[in-house]
C-alpha positions in Angstrom: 0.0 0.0 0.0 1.3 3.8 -0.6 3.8 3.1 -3.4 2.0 4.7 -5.7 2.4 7.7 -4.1 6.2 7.0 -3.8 7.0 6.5 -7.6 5.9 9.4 -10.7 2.9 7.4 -12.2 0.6 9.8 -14.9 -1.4 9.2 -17.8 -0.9 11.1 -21.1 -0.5 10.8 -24.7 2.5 9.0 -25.9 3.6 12.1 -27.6 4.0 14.3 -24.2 5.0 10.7 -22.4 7.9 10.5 -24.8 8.9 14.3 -24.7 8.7 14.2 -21.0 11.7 11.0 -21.1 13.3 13.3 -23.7 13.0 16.8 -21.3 14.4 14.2 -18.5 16.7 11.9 -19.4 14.6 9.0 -18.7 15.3 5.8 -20.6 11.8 4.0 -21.5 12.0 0.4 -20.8 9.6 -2.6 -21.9 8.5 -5.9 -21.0 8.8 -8.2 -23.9 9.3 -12.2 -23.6 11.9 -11.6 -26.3 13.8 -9.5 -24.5 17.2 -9.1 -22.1 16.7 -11.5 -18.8 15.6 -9.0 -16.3 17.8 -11.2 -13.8 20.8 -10.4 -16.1 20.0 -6.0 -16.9 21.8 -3.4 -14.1 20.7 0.1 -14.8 23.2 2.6 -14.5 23.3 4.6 -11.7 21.2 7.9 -11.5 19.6 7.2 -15.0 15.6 7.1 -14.3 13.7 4.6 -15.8 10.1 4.5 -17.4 8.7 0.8 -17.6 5.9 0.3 -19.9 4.1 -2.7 -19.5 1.0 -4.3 -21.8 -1.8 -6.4 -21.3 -1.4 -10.1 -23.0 -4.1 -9.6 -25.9 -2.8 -6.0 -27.6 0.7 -5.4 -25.9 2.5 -2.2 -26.1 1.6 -0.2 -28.7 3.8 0.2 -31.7 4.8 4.1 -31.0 6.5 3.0 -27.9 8.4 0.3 -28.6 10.1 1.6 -31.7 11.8 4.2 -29.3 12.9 1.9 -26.6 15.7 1.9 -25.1 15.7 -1.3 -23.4 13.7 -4.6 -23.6 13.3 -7.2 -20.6 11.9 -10.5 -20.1 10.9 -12.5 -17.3 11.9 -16.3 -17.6 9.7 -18.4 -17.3 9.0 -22.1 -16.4 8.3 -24.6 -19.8 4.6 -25.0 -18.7 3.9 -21.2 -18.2 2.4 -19.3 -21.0 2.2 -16.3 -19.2 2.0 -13.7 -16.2 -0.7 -11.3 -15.4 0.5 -8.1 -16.0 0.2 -6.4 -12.3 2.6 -9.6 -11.1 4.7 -8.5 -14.4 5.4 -5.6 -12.9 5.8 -6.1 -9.6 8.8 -8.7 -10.6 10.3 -6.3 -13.6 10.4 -3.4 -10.6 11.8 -5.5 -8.2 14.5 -7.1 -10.3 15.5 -3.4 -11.7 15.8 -1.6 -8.2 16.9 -4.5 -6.4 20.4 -3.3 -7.2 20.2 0.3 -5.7 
């Protein structure tokens, strides 16, 4: 409870979403099963971080993930298809600021 108000969290367009990682410095980041083992990335120091997550029918939309910086994937067992999102992100946050 109460991390939400810990973390930025907003919704917006994509176009100010990417002009505000632009205006900041902030790298975007998605989940995708193709992607780096989140057990194996370390973000550099200092360098915020925007995950974008999507649901399992209609992913992350196409505008976003041409300008990412950085694509991670949780393993997963043989028998698994897949993760609900929320748990998706729980494990993709802890696994990137596990290290800070």
């Amino acid at each position: 409870m109460g991390a939400l108000f810990r973390f930025p969290s907003f919704m917006t367009g994509d176009a100010e979403f990417l002009a505000w990682c632009k205006a900041t410095g902030t790298i975007l980041v998605l989940s995708d099963p193709a992607g780096t083992d989140v057990g194996q990335y370390r973000r550099a120091r200092g360098t915020g971080m925007a995950l974008v997550v999507g649901n399992e029918g209609a992913g992350i939309r196409k505008e976003l993930e041409a300008v990412a910086s950085t694509r991670l994937a949780i393993p997963l067992s043989e028998h698994a298809e897949s993760l609900n999102v929320a748990i998706a992100a729980g494990i993709l946050l802890y696994e990137v600021l596990r290290d800070r």
